[in-house]
Phi, psi and omega in degrees: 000134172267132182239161151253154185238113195270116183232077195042062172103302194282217173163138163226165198271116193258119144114181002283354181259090182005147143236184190250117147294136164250158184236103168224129177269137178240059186224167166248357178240019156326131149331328210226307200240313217276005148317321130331336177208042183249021167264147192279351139318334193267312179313305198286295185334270202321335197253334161315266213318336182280301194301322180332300191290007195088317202300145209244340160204139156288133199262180153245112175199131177291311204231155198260130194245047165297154179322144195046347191307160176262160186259193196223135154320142180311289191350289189275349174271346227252300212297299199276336185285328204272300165332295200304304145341281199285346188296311220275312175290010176256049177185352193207126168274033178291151167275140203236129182262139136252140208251095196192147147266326155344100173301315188275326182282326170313305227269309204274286150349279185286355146303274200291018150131336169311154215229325188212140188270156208216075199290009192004320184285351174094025190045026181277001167285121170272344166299324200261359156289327208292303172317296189283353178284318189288310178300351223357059174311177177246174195199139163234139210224109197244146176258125193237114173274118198088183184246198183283322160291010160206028223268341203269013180230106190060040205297161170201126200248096170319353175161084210308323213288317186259350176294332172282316167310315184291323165287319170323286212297332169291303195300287192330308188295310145338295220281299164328287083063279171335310209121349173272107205325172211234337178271016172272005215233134148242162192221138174232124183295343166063035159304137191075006178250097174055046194226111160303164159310343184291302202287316180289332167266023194263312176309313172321324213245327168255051137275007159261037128304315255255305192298316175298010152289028208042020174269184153256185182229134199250151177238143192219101156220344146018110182056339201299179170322347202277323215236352163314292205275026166241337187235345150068025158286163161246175236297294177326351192236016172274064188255292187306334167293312190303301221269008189250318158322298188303304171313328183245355172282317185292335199287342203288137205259180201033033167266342185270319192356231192306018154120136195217128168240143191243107193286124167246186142271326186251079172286338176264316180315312177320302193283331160306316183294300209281341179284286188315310177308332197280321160157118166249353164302302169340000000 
């Protein structure tokens, strides 16, 4: 099954095989990177590279939502994402994410060139419905229980599986409701955001629940807490844990349904992974 994913005018064709998000953080205070790309020379590099490699959209984010981070003012988040946009759109129309809770740094993104907004709070912001509504932006509408300074201590969930569905399906619903067409919409289950390991593999294991609301899904485990703590790895030495999640993410039969994009770090091992699954699969 073919899906489209729609973003201000434009779109691309999601399944039968996954795509890739690349991931470049413009922080200095990343989990994993961002240290990495906050110089703009470093920034231009990573992001050739990532398209050179397959990724099919750039994720963008100003500001680091790892367990305890603080958050950062419109300014300095603002200071660091709209360079990073226009350096990347002066060599590349690829679709561009922003990774922001913010109305106004959203708002501001897609003016300089950014194509979908990338919520971690789940769009429960209504300006920042207004922004994608108005913008007819593409949305990844991700479920965070709590915020990043306090989402890791100790969540509890009456059943994650269907308590996370069930807020996907409202925010989708909302955001629709608003005006914003349903092929604008992705759901992110948001692993490791106010998630025990039980609870991430629990999600892992319900994505095609996750996939049968009719979105497509974007999954984010690329290094995280998930594949640490299975592997007594640190965040830099995970590429064989992402990729072995990323690998069992595909095998899970309905997980691909309406289209699975995998927000990574590593894009050409990624994208070497969804080819060779695709086929041998075939």
């Amino acid at each position: 099954m073919t899906r489209e994913f729609h973003f201000r005018g434009r779109s691309i064709s999601l399944g039968p095989e996954a795509k890739v998000m690349g991931i470049l953080n413009v922080t200095p205070d990343s989990f994993s990177d961002g240290e990495i790309h906050f110089e703009p020379r470093r920034l231009a590099a990573s992001a050739r590279q990532m398209i050179e490699n397959g990724a099919s959209i750039l994720d963008i984010g100003g500001e680091s939502s790892r367990p305890g981070a603080a958050s950062v003012d419109v300014a300095e988040e603002l200071r660091r994402v709209i360079p990073s946009i226009q350096l990347i759109r002066s060599f590349s129309q690829i679709p561009i994410s922003i990774d922001t809770v913010k109305p106004e740094v959203a708002s501001k993104a897609l003016e300089a060139g950014a194509d979908i907004i990338n919520d971690i709070q789940g769009m429960t912001n209504h300006l920042l419905r207004q922004v994608a509504v108005r913008e007819g932006a593409g949305v990844a509408i991700m479920h965070m229980k709590g915020l990043p300074r306090d989402m890791q201590q100790a969540p509890i969930y009456s059943d994650v599986l269907q308590d996370v569905s069930g807020f996907l399906r409202t925010q989708a619903s909302q955001l629709i409701a608003d005006g914003l067409p349903a092929q604008n919409i992705l759901l992110d289950p948001g692993i490791g955001f106010g998630k025990t390991q039980e609870h991430n593999i629990a999600l892992i294991h319900g994505l095609p629940q996750l996939a049968n609301l009719g979105f497509p899904v974007l999954l984010g485990v690329s290094r995280k807490s998930l594949i640490g703590q299975l592997t007594g790895r640190p965040p830099k030495e995970r590429l064989a844990g992402s990729l072995a999640v990323h690998a069992f993410a595909l095998s899970i039969p309905g997980s691909q349904t309406n289209g699975l994009i995998l927000r990574v770090h590593d894009v050409a091992a990624t994208w070497d992974l969804v080819r060779v699954w695709q086929g041998l699969s075939a």
